[in-house]
VOMAR-950376 format. One record per residue (C-alpha): x, y negated, z. Coordinates in steps of 0.5 Angstrom, whole numbers, plus 2048, in hexadecimal, padded with zeros to 3 digits. Each point is the difference from the previous one (the first is absolute). Layout:
// VOMAR-950376
XYZ
...
//
This chain:
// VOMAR-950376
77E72876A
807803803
7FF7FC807
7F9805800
8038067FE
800806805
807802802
7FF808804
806803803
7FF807800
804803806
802807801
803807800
8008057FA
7FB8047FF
7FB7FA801
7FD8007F9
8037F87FF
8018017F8
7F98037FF
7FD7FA805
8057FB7FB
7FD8047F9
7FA800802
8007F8802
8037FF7FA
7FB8047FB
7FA7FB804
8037FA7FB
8007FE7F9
808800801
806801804
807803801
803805804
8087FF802
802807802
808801803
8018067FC
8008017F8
7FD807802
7FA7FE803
7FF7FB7FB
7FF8057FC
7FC804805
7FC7FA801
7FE7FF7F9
7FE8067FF
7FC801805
7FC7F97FD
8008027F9
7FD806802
7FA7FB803
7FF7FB7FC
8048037F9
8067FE7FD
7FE7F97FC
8007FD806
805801804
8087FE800
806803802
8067FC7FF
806802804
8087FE7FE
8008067FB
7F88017FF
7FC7FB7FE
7F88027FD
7FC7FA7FE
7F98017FE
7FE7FB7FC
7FA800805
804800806
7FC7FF806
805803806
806800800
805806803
8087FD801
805801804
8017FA805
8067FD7FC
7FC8007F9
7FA7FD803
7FE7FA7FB
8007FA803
7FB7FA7FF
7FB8057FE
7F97FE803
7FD807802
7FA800805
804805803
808802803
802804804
807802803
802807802
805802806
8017FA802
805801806
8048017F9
8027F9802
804801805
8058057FB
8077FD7FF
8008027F8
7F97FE7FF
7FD7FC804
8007FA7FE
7FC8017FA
7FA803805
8017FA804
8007FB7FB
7F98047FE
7FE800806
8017F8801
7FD7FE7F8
7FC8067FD
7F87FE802
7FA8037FC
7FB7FA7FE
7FB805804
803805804
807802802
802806805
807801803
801808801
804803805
803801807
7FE7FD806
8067FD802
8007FB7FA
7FA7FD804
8037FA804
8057FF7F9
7FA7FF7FC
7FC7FB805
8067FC800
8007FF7F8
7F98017FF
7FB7FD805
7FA8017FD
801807800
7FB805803
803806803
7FC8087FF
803805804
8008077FD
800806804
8038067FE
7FB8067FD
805806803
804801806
8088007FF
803805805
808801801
8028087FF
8077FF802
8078037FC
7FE8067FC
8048047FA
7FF7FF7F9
7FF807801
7FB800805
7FC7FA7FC
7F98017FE
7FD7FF7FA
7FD7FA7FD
8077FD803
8037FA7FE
8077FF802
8037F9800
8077FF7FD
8047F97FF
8048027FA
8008037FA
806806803
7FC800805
7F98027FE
8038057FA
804803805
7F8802804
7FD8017F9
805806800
800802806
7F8800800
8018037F8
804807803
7FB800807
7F97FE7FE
8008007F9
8017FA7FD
7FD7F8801
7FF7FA7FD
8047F9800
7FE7FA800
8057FA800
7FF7F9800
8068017FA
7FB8047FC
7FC7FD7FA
7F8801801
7FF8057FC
805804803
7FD7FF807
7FA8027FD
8018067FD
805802807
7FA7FE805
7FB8047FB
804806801
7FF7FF808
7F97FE7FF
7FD8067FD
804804804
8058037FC
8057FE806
7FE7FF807
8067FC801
8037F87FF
8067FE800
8007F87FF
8047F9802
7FC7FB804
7FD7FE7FA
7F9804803
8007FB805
7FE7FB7FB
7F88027FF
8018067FD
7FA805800
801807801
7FE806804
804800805
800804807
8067FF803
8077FB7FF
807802802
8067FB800
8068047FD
8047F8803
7FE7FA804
8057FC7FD
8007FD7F8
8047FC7FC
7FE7F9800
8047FF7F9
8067FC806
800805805
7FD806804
7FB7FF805
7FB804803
7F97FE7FF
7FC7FC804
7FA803804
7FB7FD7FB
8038027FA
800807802
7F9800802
7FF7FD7F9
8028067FE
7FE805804
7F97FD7FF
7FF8047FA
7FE807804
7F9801801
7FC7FC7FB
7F97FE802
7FD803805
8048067FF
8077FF807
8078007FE
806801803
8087FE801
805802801
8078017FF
8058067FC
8078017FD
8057FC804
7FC7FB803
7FF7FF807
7FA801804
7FC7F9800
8007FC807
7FA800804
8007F97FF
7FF7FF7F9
7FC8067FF
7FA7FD805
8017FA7FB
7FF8037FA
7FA804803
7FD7FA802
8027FB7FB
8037FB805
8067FD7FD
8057FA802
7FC7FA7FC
8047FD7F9
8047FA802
8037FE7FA
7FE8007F8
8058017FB
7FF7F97FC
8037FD7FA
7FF7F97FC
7FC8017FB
8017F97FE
8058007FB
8037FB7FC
8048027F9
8037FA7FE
807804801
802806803
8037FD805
7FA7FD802
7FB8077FF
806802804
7FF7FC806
7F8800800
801808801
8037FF806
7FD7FA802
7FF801808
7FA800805
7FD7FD806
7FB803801
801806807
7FB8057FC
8047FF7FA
8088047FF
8047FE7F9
8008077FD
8078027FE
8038007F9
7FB8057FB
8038027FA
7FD7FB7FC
8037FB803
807804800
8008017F9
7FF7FA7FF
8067FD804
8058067FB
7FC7FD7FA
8027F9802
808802800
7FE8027F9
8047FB7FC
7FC8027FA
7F9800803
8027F9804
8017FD7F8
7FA8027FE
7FB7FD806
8007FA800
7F87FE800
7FB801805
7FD8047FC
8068057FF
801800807
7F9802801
8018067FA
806802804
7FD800807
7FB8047FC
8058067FE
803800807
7F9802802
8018077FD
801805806
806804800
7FC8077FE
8078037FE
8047FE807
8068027FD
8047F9802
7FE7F9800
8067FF7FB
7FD8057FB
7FA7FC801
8027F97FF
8038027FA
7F98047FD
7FD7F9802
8047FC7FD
8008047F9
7F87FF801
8007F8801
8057FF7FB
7FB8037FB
7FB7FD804
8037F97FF
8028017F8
7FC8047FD
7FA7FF804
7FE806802
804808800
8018027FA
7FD8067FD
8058047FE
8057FE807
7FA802804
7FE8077FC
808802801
7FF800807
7FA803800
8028067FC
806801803
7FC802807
7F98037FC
803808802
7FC803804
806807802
804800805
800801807
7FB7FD806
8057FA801
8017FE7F9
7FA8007FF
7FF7FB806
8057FB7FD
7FD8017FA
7F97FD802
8047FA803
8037FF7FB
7FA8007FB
7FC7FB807
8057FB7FE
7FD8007F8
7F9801801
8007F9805
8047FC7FB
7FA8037FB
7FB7FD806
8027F97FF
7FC7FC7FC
8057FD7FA
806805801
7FF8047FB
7FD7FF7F8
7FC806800
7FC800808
7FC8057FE
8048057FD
806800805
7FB801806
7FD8067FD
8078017FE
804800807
7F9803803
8008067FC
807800802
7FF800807
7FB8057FF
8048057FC
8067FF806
7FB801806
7FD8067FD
806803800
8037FE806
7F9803802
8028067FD
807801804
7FD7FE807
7FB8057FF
8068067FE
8057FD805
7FB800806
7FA8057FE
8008077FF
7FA8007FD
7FF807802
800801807
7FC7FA801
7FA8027FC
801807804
8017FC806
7F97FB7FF
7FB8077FF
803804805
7FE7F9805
7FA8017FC
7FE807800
7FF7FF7F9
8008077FC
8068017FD
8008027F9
8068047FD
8018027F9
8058067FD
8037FF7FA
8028077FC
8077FE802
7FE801808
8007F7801
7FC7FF806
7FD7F97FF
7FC7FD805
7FC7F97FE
8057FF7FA
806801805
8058067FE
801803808
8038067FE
8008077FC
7FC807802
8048067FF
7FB806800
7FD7FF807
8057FB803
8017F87FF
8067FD7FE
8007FA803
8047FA7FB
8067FF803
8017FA7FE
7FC7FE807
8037FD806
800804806
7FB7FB803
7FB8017FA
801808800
7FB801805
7FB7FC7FD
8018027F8
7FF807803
7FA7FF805
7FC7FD7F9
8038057FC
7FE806803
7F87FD803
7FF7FE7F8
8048077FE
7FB804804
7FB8027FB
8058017FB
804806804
7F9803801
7FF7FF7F8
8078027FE
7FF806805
7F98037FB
8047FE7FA
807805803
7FB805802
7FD8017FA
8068007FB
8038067FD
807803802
8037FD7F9
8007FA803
804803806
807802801
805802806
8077FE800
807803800
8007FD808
7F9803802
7FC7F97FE
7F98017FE
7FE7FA7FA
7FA7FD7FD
8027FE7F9
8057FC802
7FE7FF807
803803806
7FA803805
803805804
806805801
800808802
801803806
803806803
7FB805801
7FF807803
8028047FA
8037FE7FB
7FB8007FA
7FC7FC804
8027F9801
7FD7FB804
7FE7F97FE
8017F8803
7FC7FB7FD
8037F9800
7FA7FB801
8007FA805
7FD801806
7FA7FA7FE
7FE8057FB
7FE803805
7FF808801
7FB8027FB
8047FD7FB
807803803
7FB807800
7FE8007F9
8077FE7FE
802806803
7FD8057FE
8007FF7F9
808800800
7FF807804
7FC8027FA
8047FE7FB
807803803
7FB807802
7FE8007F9
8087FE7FE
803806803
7FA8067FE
8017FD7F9
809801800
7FF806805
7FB8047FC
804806800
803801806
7F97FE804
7FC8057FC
805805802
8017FE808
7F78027FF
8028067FC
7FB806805
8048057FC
8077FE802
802805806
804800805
8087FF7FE
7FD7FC7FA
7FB7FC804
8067FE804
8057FF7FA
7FA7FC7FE
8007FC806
8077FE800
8007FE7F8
7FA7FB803
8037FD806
8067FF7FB
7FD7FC7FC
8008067FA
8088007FF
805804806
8088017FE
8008097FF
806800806
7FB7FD805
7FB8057FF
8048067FD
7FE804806
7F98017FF
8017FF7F8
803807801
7FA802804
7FB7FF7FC
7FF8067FA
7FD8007FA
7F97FF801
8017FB805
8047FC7FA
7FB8017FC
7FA7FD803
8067FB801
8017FF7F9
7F97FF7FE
8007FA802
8067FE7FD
805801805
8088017FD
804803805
8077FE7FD
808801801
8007FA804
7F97FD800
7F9803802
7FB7FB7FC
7FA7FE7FD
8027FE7F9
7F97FC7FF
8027FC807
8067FD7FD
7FE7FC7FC
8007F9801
7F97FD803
801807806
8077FE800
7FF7F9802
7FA802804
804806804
8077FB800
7FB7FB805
7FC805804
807803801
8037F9803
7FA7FF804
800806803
8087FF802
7FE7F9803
8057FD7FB
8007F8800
8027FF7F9
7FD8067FB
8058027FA
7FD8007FA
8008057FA
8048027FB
7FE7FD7F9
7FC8047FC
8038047FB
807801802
804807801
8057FD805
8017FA804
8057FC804
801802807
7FC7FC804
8047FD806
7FE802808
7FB8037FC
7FC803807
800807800
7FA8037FC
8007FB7FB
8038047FA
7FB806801
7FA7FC801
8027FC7FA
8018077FC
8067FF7FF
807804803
8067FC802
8068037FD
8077FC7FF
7FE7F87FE
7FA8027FE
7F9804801
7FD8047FA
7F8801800
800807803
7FB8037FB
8067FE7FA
805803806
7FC806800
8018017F8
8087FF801
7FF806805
7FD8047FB
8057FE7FB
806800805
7FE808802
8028027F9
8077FD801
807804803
8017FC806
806804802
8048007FA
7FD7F97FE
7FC7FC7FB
8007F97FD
7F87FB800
7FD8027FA
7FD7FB7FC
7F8802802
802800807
8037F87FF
7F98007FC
7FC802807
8047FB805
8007FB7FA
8077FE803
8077FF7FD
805806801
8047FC806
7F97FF803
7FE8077FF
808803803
7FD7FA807
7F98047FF
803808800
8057FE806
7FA7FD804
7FD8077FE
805804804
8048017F9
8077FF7FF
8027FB7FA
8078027FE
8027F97FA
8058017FA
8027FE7FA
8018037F9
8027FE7F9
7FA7FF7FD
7FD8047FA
7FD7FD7FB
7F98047FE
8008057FB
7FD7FF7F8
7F8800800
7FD8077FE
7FC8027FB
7F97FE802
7FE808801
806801805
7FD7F9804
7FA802800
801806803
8057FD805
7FB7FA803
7FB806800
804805804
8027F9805
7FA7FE801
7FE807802
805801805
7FF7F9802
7F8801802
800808802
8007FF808
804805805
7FD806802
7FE7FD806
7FC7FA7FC
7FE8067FB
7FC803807
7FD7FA802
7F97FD7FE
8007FA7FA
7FE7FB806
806801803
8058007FB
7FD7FC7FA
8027F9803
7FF7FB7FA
8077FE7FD
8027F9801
8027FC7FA
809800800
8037F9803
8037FB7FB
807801801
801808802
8068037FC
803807800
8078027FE
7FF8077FD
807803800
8038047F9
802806800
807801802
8018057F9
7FC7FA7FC
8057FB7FC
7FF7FA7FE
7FB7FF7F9
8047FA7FD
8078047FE
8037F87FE
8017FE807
8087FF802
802805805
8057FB804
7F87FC800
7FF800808
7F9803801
7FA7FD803
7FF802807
7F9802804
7FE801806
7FC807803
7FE803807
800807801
7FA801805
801806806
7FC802806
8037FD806
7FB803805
7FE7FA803
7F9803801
7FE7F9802
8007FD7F9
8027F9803
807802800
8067FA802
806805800
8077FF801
8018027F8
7FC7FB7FF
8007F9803
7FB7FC801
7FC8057FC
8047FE7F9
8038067FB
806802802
8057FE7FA
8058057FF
8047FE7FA
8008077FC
7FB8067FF
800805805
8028067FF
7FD8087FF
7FB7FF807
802804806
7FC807802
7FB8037FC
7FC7FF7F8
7FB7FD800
7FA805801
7FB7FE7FB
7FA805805
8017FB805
8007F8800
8037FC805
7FC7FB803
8017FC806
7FE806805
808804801
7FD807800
7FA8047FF
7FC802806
802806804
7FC8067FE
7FD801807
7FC7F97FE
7F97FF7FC
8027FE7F9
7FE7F8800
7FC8007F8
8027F97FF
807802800
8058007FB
802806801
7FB804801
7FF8027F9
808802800
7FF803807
7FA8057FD
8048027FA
805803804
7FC804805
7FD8037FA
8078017FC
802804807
//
C-alpha cells in the first residue's frame, strides 16, 4: 500500500495557504500526523484542530508537551517528536527546506527520506527544496503555490517613522529589547515574540498585538516559521545572525521567509528595513518579490542507523559519512557533543556497559541545552540524571521536586524569568519521557503548572517593560476615531478608558508627568477630546455655586475650593478690579466666558461687602463740596491716608464738612485719617491686594496676623505697605494705627518737655515690652533717654477701702480722653481695646522720699537695680525719627538720671505733642488739633 501512497510537495512562498491546504488533507483521513518546525506552531496548530474536531481526538506531543487522548485520531508534534513506525493514513512535514539547516537539518532530512503516510504524505515548503525532494523521492508529485498578496519593498525608514501594524525582526535578545524600548517610549509599547518564549507567553504577547492593545511587533525570526498574524509591513533591524558558530548575514530566502509574514491573504505586505540595517540590494529585494531563489543543493544528513553495542561504536555510527551528492554529514549537534563529555566521565563509563545502557545514555543526551549555560554544566546535569537513571530506574521523587522548587518563583525581573522557564523546560521534558519518572501524571501537571506560572509572569514583565498601556489605548481609538470617555474622580483624576492621563485643576489639565515627551502630545490630544464635555459640565456647576465655595488669595489668585481658576487684574479704579480666567483653550470660548464672569461677580460682591461704608459714603448726594472731595480721596485711598499726606485739605475742611464725614465712620486721627470698620481684617486683606494691583507689583505682601498691636518691621517693605496694612512703621516695629491713636490720647496728657516715663496702660495698648516701647516712642519723633536706679520694693497692701478707691481714681484717669478726644464723636474715639500682649511689663518708679517697707534688710546689702526711660519731645515731626542720640533707632543709654529739665515747667493748659508750636493766630484753628481746646482758653482768659 506504501509503494501506491500518494506523495505531493507543496512549493511556494509565505502567504500560500500551504498549512491550511495540509489541515484540511489531514482532516479528510481516518488518521494522520503533522511535524511542524516549531513547538509554537504546533500549539497553534492543535489549536486550531481541536477547535474543528474536539480535543479527544486530536494529540499534541512536542518535547516538553505532550497531550494524548486515549481516542487519538491526528497527532500534532514537533518534527523531532514525530512517532515513528506508527501507521497513520496521513504524514505531513512542514518547512521542509528546513533540511538544508545546519542544527537541524538532519532530522527534517531524515523525515523526508523515511516518514510516509499509508495514504497520503505532504511536504510543505519553498520552492527551492523542488529538485532536493526529486531526488529523494521520485514518486513525488509537485503543487505549486502561489502567493495571495503582493509583497513590495519600502526601503530604509525610522523606527520613528514605521507605521502601525509593524513588525520589526531582530537577531537576538538584546537586540529585540533594545527596539521594545525605543518602541515603548515613541509608540506606545508592542509585543514580543521570541523562539525562547514558552507557548503561553507567545500567546499571551501575540494576543496583546492581535487585538490591538499594541500596533506594533518586535520579534526573532522566529515569525518566519508559519506564524500567523496580521501584519502590514515587516522591517529588518539586522541582515546577519548568529548561527550558534559565527555571524553571518541571511540568505536571500531566509529573509523572504521572514518578510513573508506582512500581508496575509488577499491583503499586500511590504518590507523593508530600519535601525542600522542598510538598504537591501536591488538584487535581493526582486528575489524576495519574485520568490526566485538560488535551488538547495545540499541536505543536511545524519545516519540514523545507530548501533549501541558500545559508545565507541554509537560514536562512529553518529558520524558515519555519506556518498551521496544531495546529502552533507551534519556537523556535531549537542547530542552528540554531549555525549562525547559523558563519555570521559569515569564514573558514567563504569556504569555502561549493555546496549541497553548505551541506548538509555544516548537517550539522556537527547535532552536539548534548554539552559544554554555551558556544555560542561550540561554534561554534569545529565550525568546526574543517567545515573539515577541507570540505579534507581527512574529520578527519584524527591531530587526532581528539589530542583523544580528551587525554580517555582515567579519574582524577578524579564531575564530572570526568561532563565527561569529554561530551566523548568529541561524538567518538564524528562516529565515527557515514558518511564522516567514514577508518577508521569503528576510531574507533568506539575512542571506544566510551573511553566504556566512562569510564562504568565514573564507575560507580565514584557507587558510593563514595553507597553505603556495608556498611551496605546489612546493611541488605537483616536486611530479609530472612537469617542473617548473620560471620568473626574473627586480628587480631580482624569481617566480615560481606565488609563490615569492626568488631573483637571479648575479649567485646566494637568497632564501626568510621568509620560515621556513622545507620549505627551498623544495623552493630551485624548484628554482634552474626551474632557471636552466635562469643562462644559463643570463650567454649570461653578456658575452656579455660592461664593462660600470661592476665595481670593494674598497674591491675587482666585480659588474653587481648592482649585486654582483664575487671578485678579488691575483695573481702571481701584475698587474695581478685573478678572482672568485660567481654562485651556479647547474648552473653548463659552466655557472660558461663563468661567469669567462668575469670578467678576463673586470679587465685585467681595469688595461691596469689605467696603460697605466707604462705597456708601463715595454715593452719598448729600456730601458737598470740600467734603465730597475729602471723600474721594479716602476711596481712591483705599479708606486709610497718613494725616501728614493730606493735612493741607484736613485744615480746610470745617465742622459741618467733618460731620458729614464723620457720619460715615471717618476718623481724622493725629497721625491717621481711617475708617475703623475698614480695618478689620477681611477689608484689610481685600485693600492689601487692591493695592498691590494698582502699584504692579510682581509679588504682593501679605497682611499682618490678625489680632496683633504691633508687628515686626517688614524688610524692603514697598512704600505704602504699612498705611495700607493699617499700620504705622515706628522704629523696628509698626503699631496698628487705630491702637496708635489712643497712645496719642494717652500721650497728650504728658509734660514732654520736662519729661515722663511709659505708663503701664500705655505698655498695655502697644502690647510690647519697655525696650520695645522706648524703640516704638523714638520711632514716634520722641527721645528716649535709658537709666538705672535702685530698685524699690513695693509698699505694704492698703486697707481694702483705700485700694478700692485708688484702682477706681486710676481706672478714671486711665479711660478720660484729653480734650481733644472729649470733643470728638464716639465713632472716632472708641476704638475697641486689644487684649494686652504676653510679656508686657513696666517698671513703676517709687517715690524718692518712700523707703524700703522691710526694715531687716542690711544697709551694706547691694540693691537691685532697674531700668527706666524718660521720654521728651524730640520735635521730629515726622514721627519716623533715626536721630543721632539715637542709633539705629535704639534708646540712647545714659548710665544716670537726668537732672531738672532745662527752660520752662510743664504747662498742664497745653499738651505736647508732635506739632512743636501752635498755630499762628492769623490761621484758621484746626478742630481736631491738640491745642485747640488750649488755645481757646487762652483767648477767652484774655
Amino acid at each position: 500500500m506504501r509503494d501506491t501512497a500518494r506523495i505531493t510537495a507543496v512549493l511556494g512562498p509565505t502567504n500560500t495557504g500551504k498549512t491550511h491546504y495540509a489541515i484540511e488533507r489531514m482532516l479528510a483521513h481516518r488518521t494522520g500526523v503533522i511535524g511542524l518546525p516549531l513547538r509554537l506552531l504546533a500549539r497553534e496548530v492543535y489549536d486550531r484542530i481541536v477547535a474543528l474536531r474536539g480535543p479527544s481526538v486530536v494529540a499534541l506531543v512536542t518535547g516538553e508537551e505532550r497531550i494524548v487522548p486515549e481516542r487519538t485520531q491526528y497527532w500534532v508534534c514537533t518534527v523531532e517528536a514525530m512517532p515513528e513506525g506508527m501507521g497513520v493514513d496521513f504524514l505531513a512535514i512542514d518547512e521542509i527546506q528546513l533540511c538544508a539547516d545546519p542544527e537541524r537539518g538532519h532530522i527534517f532530512t531524515n523525515r523526508l527520506m523515511n516518514a510516509r503516510g499509508l495514504h497520503e504524505t505532504l511536504f510543505l515548503g519553498a520552492e527551492t527544496m523542488k529538485s532536493a525532494i526529486a531526488a529523494m523521492e521520485p514518486r513525488a508529485q509537485f503543487m505549486k503555490r502561489e502567493r495571495f498578496s503582493e509583497l513590495s519593498y519600502t526601503g530604509s525608514k525610522k523606527i520613528s517613522r514605521l507605521r502601525p501594524r509593524t513588525a520589526i525582526v531582530g537577531f537576538s535578545v538584546e537586540n529585540v529589547y533594545a527596539i521594545a524600548e525605543l518602541i515603548r517610549r515613541q509608540k506606545g509599547g508592542c509585543a514580543v515574540v521570541m523562539g525562547a518564549l514558552s507557548p503561553r507567553t507567545r500567546n499571551a504577547q501575540v494576543e496583546l498585538y492581535q487585538n490591538g492593545d499594541v500596533d506594533y511587533l518586535v520579534a526573532t525570526d522566529a515569525i518566519g516559521m508559519g506564524l500567523n498574524l496580521d501584519i502590514n509591513h515587516v522591517a529588518f533591524s539586522a541582515l546577519s545572525k548568529f548561527d550558534g558558530r559565527r555571524m553571518r548575514p541571511l540568505a536571500p530566502n531566509e529573509l523572504a521567509q521572514i518578510a513573508g509574514r506582512a500581508g496575509r491573504y488577499m491583503q499586500a505586505g511590504t518590507f523593508g528595513v530600519t535601525g542600522e540595517a542598510r538598504p537591501l540590494d536591488e538584487t535581493v529585494v526582486e528575489a524576495i518579490m519574485s520568490s526566485k531563489f538560488t535551488p538547495i543543493k545540499k541536505l543536511q544528513w545524519r545516519n540514523d542507523r545507530l548501533e549501541f553495542g558500545s559508545l565507541d561504536r554509537l560514536i562512529r555510527a553518529l558520524e558515519q559519512p555519506t556518498s551521496d551528492k544531495w546529502l552533507s554529514r551534519a556537523r556535531e549537534a549537542d547530542d552528540l557533543s554531549a555525549l562525547k563529555a559523558l563519555q570521559g566521565m569515569i564514573d558514567v563509563t563504569a556504569r555502561v556497559s549493555t546496549p541497553q545502557d548505551v541506548k538509555q545514555l544516548w537517550d539522556v543526551c537527547r535532552i536539548p541545552d534548554f539552559r544554554g549555560i555551558s556544555a560542561a554544566e550540561h554534561a554534569s546535569l545529565l550525568a546526574d540524571i543517567f545515573g539515577y537513571l541507570h540505579d534507581e530506574g527512574r529520578v527519584p521523587d524527591t531530587w526532581l521536586a528539589r530542583q523544580i522548587a528551587r525554580i517555582d518563583r515567579s519574582d524577578g525581573d524579564i531575564d530572570t524569568l526568561s532563565k527561569r522557564l529554561a530551566y523548568i523546560r529541561t524538567w518538564t521534558y524528562v516529565a515527557q519521557r515514558k518511564g522516567w519518572v514514577e508518577d508521569e501524571s503528576h510531574w507533568r501537571g506539575e512542571t506544566r503548572a510551573v511553566e504556566d506560572r512562569l510564562s504568565d509572569a514573564l507575560h507580565g514583565a514584557l507587558t510593563q517593560r514595553f507597553v505603556d498601556r495608556r498611551t496605546s489605548v489612546l493611541l488605537r481609538r483616536l486611530k479609530q476615531k472612537e469617542s473617548l470617555v473620560a471620568d473626574v474622580n473627586d480628587k480631580g483624576e482624569v481617566t480615560v478608558e481606565g488609563e490615569l492621563i492626568g488631573r483637571l485643576d479648575g479649567f485646566r489639565f494637568r497632564q501626568d508627568q510621568t509620560a515621556s515627551a513622545e507620549e505627551a502630545k498623544t495623552v493630551r490630544q485624548a484628554a482634552l477630546q474626551a474632557l471636552a464635555p466635562h469643562f462644559n459640565l463643570r463650567a454649570d456647576k461653578f456658575y452656579n455655586s455660592p461664593d462660600t465655595e470661592m476665595d481670593f488669595t494674598e497674591q491675587g489668585g482666585l480659588m474653587w475650593g481648592e482649585m486654582a481658576v483664575g487671578k485678579l487684574v488691575k483695573g481702571a479704579e481701584p475698587l474695581k478690579p478685573g478678572v482672568e480666567a485660567f481654562v485651556d483653550d479647547e474648552a473653548g470660548a463659552d466655557v472660558a466666558e461663563k468661567v469669567k464672569r462668575r469670578l467678576q461677580h463673586f470679587i465685585d460682591r467681595k469688595v461691596a461687602a469689605a467696603f460697605e461704608p466707604m462705597l456708601a459714603m463715595s454715593k452719598d448726594e448729600t456730601l458737598t463740596g470740600l467734603a465730597k472731595g475729602f471723600a474721594f480721596q479716602m476711596s481712591e485711598a483705599l479708606g486709610v491716608i497718613p494725616r501728614a499726606q493730606v493735612a493741607n485739605d484736613v485744615k480746610q475742611l470745617d465742622q459741618d464738612a467733618r460731620g458729614q464725614l464723620r457720619k460715615h465712620g471717618v476718623r481724622f486721627g493725629q497721625f491717621t485719617i481711617f475708617m475703623p470698620l475698614l480695618l478689620k481684617p477681611a477689608p484689610t486683606r481685600l485693600r492689601l491686594v487692591l493695592w498691590s494691583l494698582q502699584q504692579d507689583l510682581s509679588e504682593f505682601p501679605e497682611a499682618p496676623p490678625p489680632g496683633l498691636v504691633t508687628v515686626p518691621a517688614v524688610k524692603d517693605a514697598p512704600q505704602g505697605y504699612y498705611t495700607n496694612a493699617g499700620y504705622r512703621l515706628a522704629g523696628e516695629r509698626a503699631i496698628r494705627i487705630d491702637m496708635l491713636e489712643r497712645l496719642a490720647d494717652q500721650l497728650r496728657a504728658e509734660n514732654s518737655r520736662a519729661g515722663f516715663e511709659a505708663k503701664a496702660d500705655m505698655l498695655s495698648i502697644t502690647g510690647t515690652t519697655l525696650e520695645q516701647f522706648a524703640d516704638l516712642m523714638v520711632g514716634l519723633g520722641y527721645k528716649a533717654d535709658r537709666a538705672e536706679r535702685p530698685k524699690v520694693k513695693a509698699a505694704p497692701a492698703a486697707s481694702p477701702d483705700v485700694d478700692a478707691q485708688t484702682t477706681l481714681a486710676e481706672d478714671e484717669a486711665v479711660d478720660a480722653p484729653s480734650e481733644t478726644a472729649a470733643a470728638q464723636p464716639a465713632a472716632e474715639t472708641d476704638v475697641a481695646p486689644q487684649p494686652e500682649a504676653e510679656g508686657a511689663a513696666v517698671t513703676e518708679a517709687m517715690p524718692e522720699n518712700q523707703s524700703a517697707p522691710d526694715a531687716d534688710v542690711q544697709a551694706d546689702a547691694e540693691p537691685e537695680v532697674e531700668v527706666f526711660y524718660t521720654f521728651t519731645w524730640g520735635g521730629n515731626a515726622s514721627g519716623n525719627r533715626n536721630a543721632k542720640g539715637r542709633q539705629g533707632g535704639k534708646p540712647q543709654h545714659q548710665g544716670k538720671p537726668r537732672g531738672k529739665p532745662k527752660g520752662k515747667g510743664p504747662r498742664q493748659d497745653k499738651a505736647q505733642t508732635y506739632q512743636a508750636r501752635p498755630p499762628k493766630k492769623e490761621k484758621p484753628i484746626d478742630p481736631d488739633n491738640p491745642f485747640a481746646a488750649a488755645l481757646m482758653g487762652l483767648k477767652d482768659k484774655s
